[in-house]
N, C-alpha and C positions, 0 to 999 in steps of 0.2 A: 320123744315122739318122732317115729319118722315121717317121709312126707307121704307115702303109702297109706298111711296110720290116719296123716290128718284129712285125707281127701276123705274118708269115712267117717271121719268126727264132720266135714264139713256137712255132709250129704244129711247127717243126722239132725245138724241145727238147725240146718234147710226147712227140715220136717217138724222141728220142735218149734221154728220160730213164731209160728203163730197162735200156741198156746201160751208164749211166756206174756202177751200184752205188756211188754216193757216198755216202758218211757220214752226209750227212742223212737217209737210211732205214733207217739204222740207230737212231737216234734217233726217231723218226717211228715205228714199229712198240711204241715201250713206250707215247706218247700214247694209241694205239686209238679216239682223236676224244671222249676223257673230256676234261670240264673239269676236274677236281682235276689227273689227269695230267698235260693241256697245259700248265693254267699252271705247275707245277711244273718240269718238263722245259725247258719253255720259258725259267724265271728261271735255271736252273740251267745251262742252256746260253750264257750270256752271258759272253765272252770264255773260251770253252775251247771245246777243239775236240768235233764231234759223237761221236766214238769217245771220249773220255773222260767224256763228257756219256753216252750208251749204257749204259757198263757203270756208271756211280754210280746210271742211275736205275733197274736192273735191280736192283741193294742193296739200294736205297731202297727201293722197292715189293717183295719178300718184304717188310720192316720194317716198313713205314706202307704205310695202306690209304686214309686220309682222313683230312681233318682234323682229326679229333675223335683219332687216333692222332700227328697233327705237335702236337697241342697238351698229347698226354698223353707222350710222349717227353722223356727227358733231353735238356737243350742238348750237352753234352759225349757222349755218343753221338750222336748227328746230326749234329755236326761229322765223327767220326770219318766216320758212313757216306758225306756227301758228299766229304770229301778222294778224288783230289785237283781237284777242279775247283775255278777259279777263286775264289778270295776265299772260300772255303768257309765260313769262320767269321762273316764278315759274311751269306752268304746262307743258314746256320743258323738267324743273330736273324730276319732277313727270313722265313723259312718259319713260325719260332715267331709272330710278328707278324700275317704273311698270313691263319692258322689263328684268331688272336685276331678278325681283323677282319671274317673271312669268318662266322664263327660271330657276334658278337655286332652288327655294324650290315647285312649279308646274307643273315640267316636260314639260314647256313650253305653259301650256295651260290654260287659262283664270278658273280660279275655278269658278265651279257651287253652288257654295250655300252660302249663307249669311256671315257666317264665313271667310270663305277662301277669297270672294271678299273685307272684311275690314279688313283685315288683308295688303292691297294694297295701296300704296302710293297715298296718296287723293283723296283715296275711302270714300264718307261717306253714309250712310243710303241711302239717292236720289239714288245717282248714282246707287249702289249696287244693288235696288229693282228695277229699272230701266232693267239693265242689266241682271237680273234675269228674269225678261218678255221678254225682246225680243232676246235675245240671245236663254235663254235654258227653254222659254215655260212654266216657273213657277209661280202660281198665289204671286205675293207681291204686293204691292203700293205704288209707287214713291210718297213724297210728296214735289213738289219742293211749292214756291212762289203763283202761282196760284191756286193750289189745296188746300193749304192750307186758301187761299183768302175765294175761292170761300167758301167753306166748312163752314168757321165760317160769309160768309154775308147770308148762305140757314140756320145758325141757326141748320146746323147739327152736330155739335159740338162749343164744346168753349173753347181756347185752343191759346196758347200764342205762340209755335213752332213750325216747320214743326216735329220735333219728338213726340211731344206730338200730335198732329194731325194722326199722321200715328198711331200712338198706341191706339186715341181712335175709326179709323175707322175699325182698323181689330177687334174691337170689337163689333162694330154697322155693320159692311156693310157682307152679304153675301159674301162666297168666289169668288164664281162666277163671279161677276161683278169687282174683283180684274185687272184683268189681260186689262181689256180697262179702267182703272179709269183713270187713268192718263193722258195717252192719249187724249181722252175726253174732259176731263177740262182743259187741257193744248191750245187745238186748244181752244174752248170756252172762256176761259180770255183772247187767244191774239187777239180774234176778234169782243167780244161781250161783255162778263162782263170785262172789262178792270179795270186796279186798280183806275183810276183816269174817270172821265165821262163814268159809263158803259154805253152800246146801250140798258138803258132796253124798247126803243119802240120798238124795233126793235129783240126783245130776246124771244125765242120761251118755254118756260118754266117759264115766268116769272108768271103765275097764280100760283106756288108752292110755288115761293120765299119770302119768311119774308122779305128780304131787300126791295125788290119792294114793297109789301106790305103797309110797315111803310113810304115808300116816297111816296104815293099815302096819306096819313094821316096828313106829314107835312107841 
């Protein structure tokens, strides 16, 4: 795909995305574009799905308000409220931790820029450029699992990690189209190009796609 190709597939998703009611707006609707929230939701969403991710952080927030609340909370009730998403006990210490370090090298306040968020207890790249768009408005590009999918089945890169991926589209992709990429593609795989039977009868850009393409051939 070239990048000509993909500013039209973008423009297209743009327009489809609010028929696909994907999971990731369900999720997206408890952030509200707060930083405590984003990055929260955002840690908490990493290897679980967004509807499991939704209802834990709907829990969580009646419970905690802010940090000064993640830091004055039992570890073993926080455990319970994030079960069951992913690794929940490990990202229990991580919140207690985030809350310590937010508060005491931060001044309390979620840092704004690349740096300062991985410098954060299991922060990594996703999360971090994540939280950089919907928190504080800045063009980066999450690349979790999907984006990276999608990315190397449109033949717009080819690339073996979600880090090598992110590195080769802020080389190819306009900045502008930064800030909804992820977004995007994230509603998009969990509804359409899925990892395992995508919907491509059913897929509204699929005349761009190399992967559709080549199964129309086999």
């Amino acid at each position: 795909m070239k990048v000509e190709e993909l500013k039209k597939v973008i423009e297209i998703l743009r327009e489809e995305y609010p028929k696909l009611k994907a999971p990731i707006e369900k999720l997206k609707a408890h952030k509200k574009g707060d930083p405590f929230r984003a990055l929260v939701c955002t840690l908490l969403s990493t290897r679980t799905k967004d509807e499991t991710t939704a209802e834990v952080c709907q829990r969580l927030f009646e419970r905690v308000k802010n940090w000064e609340d993640l830091l004055a909370i039992d570890l073993k009730e926080l455990e319970r409220l994030l079960y069951p998403v992913g690794f929940y006990k490990n990202k229990a210490r991580y919140l207690k931790e985030l809350a310590r370090q937010i508060k005491e090298e931060f001044g309390g306040e979620v840092p704004s820029d690349l740096e300062g968020l991985l410098k954060l207890k299991g922060v990594g790249r996703k999360v971090a450029n994540i939280v950089l768009v919907e928190a504080f408005g800045k063009p980066a590009i999450g690349v979790d699992t999907h984006v990276h999918r999608i990315c190397n089945r449109w033949k717009l890169v080819n690339t073996k990690t979600p880090e090598e991926t992110e590195k080769a589209l802020t080389q190819i992709l306009p900045q502008e189209y930064w800030m909804d990429f992820n977004r995007l593609l994230v509603a998009f795989g969990q509804t359409i190009c899925k990892p395992q039977k995508p919907r491509c009868d059913v897929c509204p850009i699929r005349d761009f796609c190399n992967f559709f393409k080549l199964s129309q051939t086999s």
